[in-house]
C-alpha positions in Angstrom: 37.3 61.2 58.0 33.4 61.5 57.4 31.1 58.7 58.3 29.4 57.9 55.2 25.8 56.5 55.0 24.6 55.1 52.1 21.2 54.5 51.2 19.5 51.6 48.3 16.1 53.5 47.2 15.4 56.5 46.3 12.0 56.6 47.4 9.9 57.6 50.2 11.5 56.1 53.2 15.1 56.3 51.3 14.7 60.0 50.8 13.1 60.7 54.2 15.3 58.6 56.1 18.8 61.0 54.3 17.3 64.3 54.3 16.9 64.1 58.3 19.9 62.3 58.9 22.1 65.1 56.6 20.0 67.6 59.0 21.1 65.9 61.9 24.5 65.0 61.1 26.1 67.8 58.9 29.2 66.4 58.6 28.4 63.1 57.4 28.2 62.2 53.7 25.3 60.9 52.7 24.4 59.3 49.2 21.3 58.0 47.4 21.4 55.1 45.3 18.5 54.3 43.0 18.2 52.1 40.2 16.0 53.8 37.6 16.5 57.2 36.2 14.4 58.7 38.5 13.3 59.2 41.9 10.3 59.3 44.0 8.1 57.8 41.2 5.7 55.6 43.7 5.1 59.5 45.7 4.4 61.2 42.0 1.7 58.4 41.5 0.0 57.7 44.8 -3.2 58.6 45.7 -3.9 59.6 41.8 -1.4 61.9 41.4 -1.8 63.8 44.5 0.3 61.8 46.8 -1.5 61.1 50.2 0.8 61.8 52.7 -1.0 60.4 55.6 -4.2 60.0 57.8 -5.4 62.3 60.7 -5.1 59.5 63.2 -3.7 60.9 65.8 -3.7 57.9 68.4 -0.9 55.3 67.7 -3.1 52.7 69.6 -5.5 53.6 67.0 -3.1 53.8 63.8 -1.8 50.4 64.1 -4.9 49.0 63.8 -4.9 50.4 60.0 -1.7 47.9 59.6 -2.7 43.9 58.8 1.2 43.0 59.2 3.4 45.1 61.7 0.7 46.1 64.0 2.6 45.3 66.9 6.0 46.8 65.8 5.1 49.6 64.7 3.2 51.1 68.0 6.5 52.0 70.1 7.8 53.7 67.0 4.5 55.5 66.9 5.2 56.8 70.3 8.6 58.4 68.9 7.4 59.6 65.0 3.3 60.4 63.9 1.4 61.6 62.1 1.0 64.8 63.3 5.0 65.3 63.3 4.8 63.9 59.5 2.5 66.8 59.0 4.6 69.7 61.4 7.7 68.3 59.2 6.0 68.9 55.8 4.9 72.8 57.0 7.7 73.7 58.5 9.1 73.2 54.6 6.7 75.4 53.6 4.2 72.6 52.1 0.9 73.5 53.5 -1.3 70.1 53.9 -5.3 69.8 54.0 -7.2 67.1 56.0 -10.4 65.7 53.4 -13.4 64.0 55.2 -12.3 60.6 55.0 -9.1 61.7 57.3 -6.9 61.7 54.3 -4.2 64.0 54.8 -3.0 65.6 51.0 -1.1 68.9 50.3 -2.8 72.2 49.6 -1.7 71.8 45.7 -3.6 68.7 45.3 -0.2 67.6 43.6 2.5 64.7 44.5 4.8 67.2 42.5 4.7 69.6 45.9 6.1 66.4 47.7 8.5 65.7 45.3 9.8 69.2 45.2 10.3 69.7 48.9 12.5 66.5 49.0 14.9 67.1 46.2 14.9 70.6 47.5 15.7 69.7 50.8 18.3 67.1 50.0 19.9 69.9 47.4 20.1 72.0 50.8 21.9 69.1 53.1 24.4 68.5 50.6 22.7 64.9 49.9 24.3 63.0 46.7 21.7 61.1 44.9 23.3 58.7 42.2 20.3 57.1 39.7 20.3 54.5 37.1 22.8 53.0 39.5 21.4 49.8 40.0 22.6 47.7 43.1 24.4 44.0 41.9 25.5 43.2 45.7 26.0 44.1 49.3 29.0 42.5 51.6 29.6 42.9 55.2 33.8 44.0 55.2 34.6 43.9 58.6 32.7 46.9 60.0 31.6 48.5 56.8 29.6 47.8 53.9 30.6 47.1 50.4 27.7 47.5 47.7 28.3 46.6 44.4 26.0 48.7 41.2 27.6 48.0 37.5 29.5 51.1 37.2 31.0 52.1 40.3 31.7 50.5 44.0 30.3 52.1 47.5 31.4 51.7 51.3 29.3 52.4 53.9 29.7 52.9 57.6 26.1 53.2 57.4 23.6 51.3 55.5 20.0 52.0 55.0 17.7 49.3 52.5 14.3 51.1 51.2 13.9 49.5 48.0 10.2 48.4 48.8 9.2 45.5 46.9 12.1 43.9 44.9 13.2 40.8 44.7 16.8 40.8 43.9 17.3 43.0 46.8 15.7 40.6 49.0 17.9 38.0 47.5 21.1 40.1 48.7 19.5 40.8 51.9 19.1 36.9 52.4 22.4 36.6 51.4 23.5 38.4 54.4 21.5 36.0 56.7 17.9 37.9 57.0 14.9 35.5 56.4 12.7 37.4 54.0 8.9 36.5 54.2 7.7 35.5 50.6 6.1 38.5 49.1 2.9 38.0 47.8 -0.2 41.0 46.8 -1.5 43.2 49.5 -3.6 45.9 47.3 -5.5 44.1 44.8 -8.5 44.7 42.9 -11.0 41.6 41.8 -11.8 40.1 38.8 -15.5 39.3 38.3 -17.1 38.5 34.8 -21.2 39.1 35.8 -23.7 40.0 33.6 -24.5 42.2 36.8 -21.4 44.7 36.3 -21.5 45.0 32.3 -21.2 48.1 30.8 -21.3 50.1 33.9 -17.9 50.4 34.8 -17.1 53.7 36.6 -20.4 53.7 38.9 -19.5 53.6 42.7 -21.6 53.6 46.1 -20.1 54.9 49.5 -20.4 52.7 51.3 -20.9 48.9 51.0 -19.5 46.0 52.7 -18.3 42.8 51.2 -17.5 39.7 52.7 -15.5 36.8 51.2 -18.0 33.6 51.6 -17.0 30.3 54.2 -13.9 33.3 55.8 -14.2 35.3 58.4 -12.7 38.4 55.9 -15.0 41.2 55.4 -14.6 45.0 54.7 -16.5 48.3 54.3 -16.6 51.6 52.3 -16.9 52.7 49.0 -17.2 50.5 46.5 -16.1 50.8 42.6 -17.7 48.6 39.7 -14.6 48.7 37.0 -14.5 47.3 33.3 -12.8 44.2 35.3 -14.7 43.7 38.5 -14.3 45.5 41.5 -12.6 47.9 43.3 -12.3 51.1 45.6 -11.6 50.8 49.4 -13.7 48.2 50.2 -12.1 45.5 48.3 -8.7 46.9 48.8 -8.8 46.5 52.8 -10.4 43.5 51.8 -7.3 42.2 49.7 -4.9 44.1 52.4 -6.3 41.9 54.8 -7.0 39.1 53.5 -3.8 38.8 51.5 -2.6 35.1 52.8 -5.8 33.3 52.2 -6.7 34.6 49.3 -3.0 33.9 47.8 -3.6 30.4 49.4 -7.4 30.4 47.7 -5.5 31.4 44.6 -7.9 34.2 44.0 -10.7 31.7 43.1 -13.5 32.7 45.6 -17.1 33.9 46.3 -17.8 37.3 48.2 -21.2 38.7 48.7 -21.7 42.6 48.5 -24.1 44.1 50.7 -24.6 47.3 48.3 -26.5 49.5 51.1 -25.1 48.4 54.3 -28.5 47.5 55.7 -30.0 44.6 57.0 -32.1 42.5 54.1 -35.2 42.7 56.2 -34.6 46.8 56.7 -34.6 47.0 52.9 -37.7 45.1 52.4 -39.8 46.9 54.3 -38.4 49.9 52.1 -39.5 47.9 48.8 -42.4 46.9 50.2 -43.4 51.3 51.3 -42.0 51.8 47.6 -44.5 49.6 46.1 -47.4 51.1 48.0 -46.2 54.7 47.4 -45.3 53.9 43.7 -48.0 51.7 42.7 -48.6 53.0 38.4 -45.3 53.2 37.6 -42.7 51.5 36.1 -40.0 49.5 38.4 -36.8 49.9 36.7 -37.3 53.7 36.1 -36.2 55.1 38.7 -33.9 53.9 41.8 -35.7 54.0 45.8 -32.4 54.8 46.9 -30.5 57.5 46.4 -26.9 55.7 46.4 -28.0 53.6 43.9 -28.0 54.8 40.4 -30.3 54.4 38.2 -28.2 51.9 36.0 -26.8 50.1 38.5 -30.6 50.0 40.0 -31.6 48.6 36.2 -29.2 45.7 36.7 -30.5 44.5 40.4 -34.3 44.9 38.8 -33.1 42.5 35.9 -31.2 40.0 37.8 -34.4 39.3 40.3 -36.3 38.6 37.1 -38.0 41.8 37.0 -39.2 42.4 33.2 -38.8 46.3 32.2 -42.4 47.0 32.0 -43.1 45.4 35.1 -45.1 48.1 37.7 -44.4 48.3 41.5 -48.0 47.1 42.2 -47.5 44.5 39.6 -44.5 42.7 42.3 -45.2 39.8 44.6 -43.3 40.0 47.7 -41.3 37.1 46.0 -40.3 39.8 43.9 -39.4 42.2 46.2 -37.6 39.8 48.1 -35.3 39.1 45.4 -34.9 42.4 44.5 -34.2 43.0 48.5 -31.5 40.2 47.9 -30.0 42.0 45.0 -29.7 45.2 46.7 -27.9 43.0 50.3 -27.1 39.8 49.4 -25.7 40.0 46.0 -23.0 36.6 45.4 -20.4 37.2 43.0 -17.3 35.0 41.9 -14.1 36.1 41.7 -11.5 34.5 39.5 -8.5 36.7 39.5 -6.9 40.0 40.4 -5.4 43.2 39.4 -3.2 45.0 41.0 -1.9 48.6 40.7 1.5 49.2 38.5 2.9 51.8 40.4 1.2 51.8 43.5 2.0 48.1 44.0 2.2 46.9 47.7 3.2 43.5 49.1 3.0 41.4 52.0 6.4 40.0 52.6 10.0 41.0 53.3 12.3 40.8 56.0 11.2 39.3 58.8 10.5 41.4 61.4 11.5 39.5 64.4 15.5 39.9 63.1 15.2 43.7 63.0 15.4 45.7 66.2 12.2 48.8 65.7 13.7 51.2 68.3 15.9 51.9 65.5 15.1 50.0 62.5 18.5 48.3 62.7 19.4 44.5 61.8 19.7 42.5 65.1 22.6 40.4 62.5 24.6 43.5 61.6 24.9 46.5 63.1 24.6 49.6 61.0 22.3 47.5 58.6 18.9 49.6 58.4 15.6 48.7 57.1 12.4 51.3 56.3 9.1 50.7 54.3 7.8 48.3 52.7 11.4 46.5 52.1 10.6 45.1 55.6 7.4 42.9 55.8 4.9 45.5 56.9 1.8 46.9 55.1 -1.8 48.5 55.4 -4.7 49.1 53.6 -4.9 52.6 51.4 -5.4 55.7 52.8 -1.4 57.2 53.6 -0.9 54.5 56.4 2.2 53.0 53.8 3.3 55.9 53.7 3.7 57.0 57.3 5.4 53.7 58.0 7.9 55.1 55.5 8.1 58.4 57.4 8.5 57.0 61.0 10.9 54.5 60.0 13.0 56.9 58.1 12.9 59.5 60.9 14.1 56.8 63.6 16.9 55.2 61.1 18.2 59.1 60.9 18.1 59.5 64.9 19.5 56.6 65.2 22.5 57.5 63.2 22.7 60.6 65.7 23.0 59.0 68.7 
């Protein structure tokens, strides 16, 4: 009789983890079960529609470092699944893949569409049943198999794999079964600032800023996105990634203060200061010193140091310059809420990761209980590290099953 493995999710880690174990094991049935009526919707939306598959870190020393929860887990099953085997895996399907100069790894077609293709393609190929709007209501350990109960229909499983990501009930199941499951709070969050600073210039950006969260140690660099909200872009997203405990416990009321050029105040008032002598007749606000700065955003750093409109560079004191210098590397804003993203949503939380055993991914309370992504309480900033913890965590779940 065939071994049947069953597995709740039918996204990245779900479909990863059953296409490789279907390749590995050809006689043994395996089955999908997701609860809406379709699949691989977090792949078709991530990294804008284009779906970034991982990053070109090659090191797993290095990688984990990307991860503020499951650092430590996650390096021996670096050892065994990386990112460059993510990447052979993907090309040998036919899916060429480009490496952008942030390290971002995407396919050729610039579309999550590619991604989704070679999946439901592949699991066509292995003979993989994939059951949606089958929505699971319970799971039961029956001596050596699982029972999982959806609304329409009843599944046994010698084999069970949970990759639901974030979602409640099926934490509530999985607690039924005995696992502790870490509270899930925000991981990738944006912040919400009302400042007279950010009005009407949502959509401008810099490349590279860093921001730190006032009386914390938290701080973050990159690129840096002023939205019709607040802020956003990488900078305050490894910012939220890693900060995501204290700033649940601060209940998103804090002060950060954004260093908009990365450079030292003093470095940037000498530059005012060679600005002022070079620039003398004309008018401040016109145009912006530097070059990362546009010239709106540079309008709203002249008007918040008090700088009237008609004011000329010889015209500033070096009081003025200093506050303008303060603006541009010192710039205090409070934040009183957060966003986060619909379908790219990622949590801190899940099972607890000292009751699962990572050289297979397996339950140390049941055997043939598996967990992958972000169902277990792992995450990392943006940039395809989620993802590649879905990839090596399916990969080893599927050799497990062949050993």
């Amino acid at each position: 009789m065939k071994k049947r493995f069953v597995i709740i999710g039918g996204g990245a880690a779900g479909f990863f983890a059953a296409i490789n174990a279907a390749e590995m094991n050809p006689e043994m049935e395996v089955i999908i079960l997701e609860g809406s009526n379709k699949v691989l919707q977090k792949v078709k939306v991530s990294g804008g529609g284009r779906c970034n598959v991982t990053h070109a870190c090659f090191t797993p020393n290095e990688l984990i470092e990307f991860y503020p929860r499951g650092r430590k887990e996650l390096l021996g099953p670096f050892h065994q699944f990386m990112t460059g085997d993510v990447m052979e895996w993907f090309e040998n399907r036919g899916v060429s893949l480009k490496i952008e100069e942030d390290n971002r790894v995407f396919p050729e077609s610039n579309s999550s569409q590619t991604i989704i293709d070679c999946f439901l393609d592949s699991a066509k190929k292995a003979g993989i049943i994939i059951q949606i709007s089958t929505r699971v209501e319970a799971i039961e350990k029956d001596n050596n198999k699982f029972k999982i109960k959806t609304a329409s229909k009843n599944f046994t499983a010698d084999y069970l794999l949970v990759a639901t990501g974030s979602n409640t009930k099926v934490w509530n199941m999985i607690s039924n079964l005995g696992h502790q499951v870490i509270i899930p709070i925000p991981s990738l969050f944006t912040f919400h600032i009302t400042d007279k600073r950010l009005e009407e210039i949502s959509g401008i950006s810099v490349p590279y800023a860093s921001v730190k969260v006032l009386n914390s140690k938290l701080e973050a660099q990159g690129p840096l996105l002023i939205t019709h909200w607040g802020l956003s872009g990488p900078a305050i997203l490894k910012l939220s990634a890693w900060g995501a405990l204290e700033l649940h416990n601060k209940e998103y009321n804090f002060k950060i203060e954004v260093n908009w050029l990365s450079k030292k105040h003093e470095t940037v008032l000498e530059l005012l200061k060679a600005a002022k002598r070079n620039n003398a007749k004309k008018i401040v606000v016109l145009r912006s010193v530097f070059e990362v700065i546009s010239k709106r955003l540079w309008m709203k750093f002249v008007a918040a140091a008090n700088i009237s409109p008609s004011t000329q560079w010889a015209q500033l004191s070096n009081k003025d310059l200093d506050h303008l210098a303060s603006q541009l590397t010192k710039s205090v804003f409070k934040v009183s809420g957060k966003s986060t993203f619909k379908d790219e949503f990622v949590t801190a939380g899940g099972v607890d990761l000292c009751e699962v055993n990572f050289k297979r991914f397996e339950s140390k309370l049941h055997k043939n209980l598996f967990f992958a992504g972000e169902v277990l309480n792992i995450d990392a900033i943006t940039g395809g590290f989620n993802f590649q913890n879905a990839w090596t965590g399916g990969w080893i779940v599927a050799t497990a099953l062949n050993k």
